[in-house]
C-alpha positions, 0 to 999 in steps of 0.5 A: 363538591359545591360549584362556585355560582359565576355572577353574570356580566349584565353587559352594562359600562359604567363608563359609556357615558363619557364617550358621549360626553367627550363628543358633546364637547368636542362638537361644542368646541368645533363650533365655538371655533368656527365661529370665531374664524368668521368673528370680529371679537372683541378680545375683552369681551371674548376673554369673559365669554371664554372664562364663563364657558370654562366655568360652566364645562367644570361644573361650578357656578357662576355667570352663564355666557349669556348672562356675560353678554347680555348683561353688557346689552349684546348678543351672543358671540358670534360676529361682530358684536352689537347693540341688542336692539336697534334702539342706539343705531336709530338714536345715531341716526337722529343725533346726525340728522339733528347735527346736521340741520343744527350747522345749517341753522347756526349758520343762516344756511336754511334756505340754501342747504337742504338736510336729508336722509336715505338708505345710503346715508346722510345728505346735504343737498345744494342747489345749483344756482347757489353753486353755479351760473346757468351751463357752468361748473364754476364754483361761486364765490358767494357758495364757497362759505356753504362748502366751507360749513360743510368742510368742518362738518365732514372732515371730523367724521370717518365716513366716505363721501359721494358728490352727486351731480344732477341736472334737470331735463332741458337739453344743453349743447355749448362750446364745452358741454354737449349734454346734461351728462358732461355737465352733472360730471364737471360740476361734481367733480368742480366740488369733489376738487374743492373739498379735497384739493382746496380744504385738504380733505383725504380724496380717498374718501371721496367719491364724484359721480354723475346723474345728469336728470336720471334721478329728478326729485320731482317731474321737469313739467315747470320750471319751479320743478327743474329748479329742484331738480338741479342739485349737487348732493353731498352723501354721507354714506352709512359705514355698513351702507350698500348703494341702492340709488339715489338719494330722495 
């Protein structure tokens, strides 16, 4: 009688491979998902990514996800999405300043207004005695077309503003200001008061502050220098800025 030879099981599943597929997915997916609880996703944007990503898990052809953003010049998906390079913040920047400096010229302010930049954003810088009388924070009649300028300037632009009051070094000590602190204050605040009380502009934006001569632009050794040290500056803050100082 023949005996039946067994075939062996060589102990080998076809189908293993799918275990690690399913886990190659499943952490693809993790992933994608938490990235996009800590986004800010643009809902085209990410509509597109999505699609290619489905087109990619069946197999087909088509757009990779990097080709869907990089053609629009973006990064990957993850947060915020932004320009590829630093190439249009730095154009911003410049078409800012330019703007700025062109107002000023337009409107014969070159020699009361000076136009700077910072890490904390954009500055129009005032100097005190086109603003006040010396230990005063009494706005000018002859400064109220300077303001008026940077008015229409600021009131059109979605940034918050700080008003910063400076002084020089020199001791003051009158009726109603017993040093340079109380006198940097009023003087902001005298501003602050005239864009948002005055011209109407939202007083949420705006924020005085005071430095009295902390921060001088040069040494108070003449007085040429505490001339330029006195100053109001009207800061243009950056949307992403972080206060790091003062303006230079």
């Amino acid at each position: 009688m023949s005996k039946k030879k067994v075939k062996k099981d060589d102990g080998i599943d076809p189908n293993a491979w799918l275990a690690t597929y399913g886990d190659m997915v499943t952490l693809l997916l993790t992933f994608f998902v938490m990235l996009y609880s800590m986004s800010s996703i643009d809902a085209m944007k990410f509509k597109s990514i999505s699609s290619a990503l489905q087109t990619v898990m069946k197999g087909q052809g088509g757009k990779s996800i990097m080709e869907y953003n990089m053609n629009n010049g973006d990064l990957p998906i993850a947060g915020k999405l932004v320009p590829n390079s630093s190439k249009e913040s730095n154009r911003e920047q410049i078409d800012m300043i330019n703007n700025m400096k062109d107002l000023i010229a337009e409107n014969n302010l070159d020699g009361i207004i000076d136009v700077k930049e910072d890490s904390r954003g954009f500055i129009f810088e005032l100097k005190d005695k086109i603003l006040f009388e010396s230990g005063k924070s009494n706005l000018k009649s002859a400064s109220l077309p300077a303001l008026d300028t940077i008015t229409d300037f600021i009131k059109e632009l979605p940034n918050d503003i700080i008003i910063e009051g400076h002084t020089d070094n020199v001791p003051i000590n009158n009726s109603k200001y017993k040093d340079n602190w109380e006198l940097s204050a009023a003087r902001a605040y005298t501003v602050n008061n005239y864009f948002t009380k005055i011209k109407g502009l939202d007083p949420t934006r705006f924020y005085p502050t005071f430095l009295g001569d902390n921060h001088p632009l040069v040494n108070n050794d003449t007085e040429e220098n505490r001339a330029k040290n006195r100053r109001v500056n009207i800061l243009i803050k950056r949307n992403d800025e972080i206060d790091e100082g003062d303006a230079e």
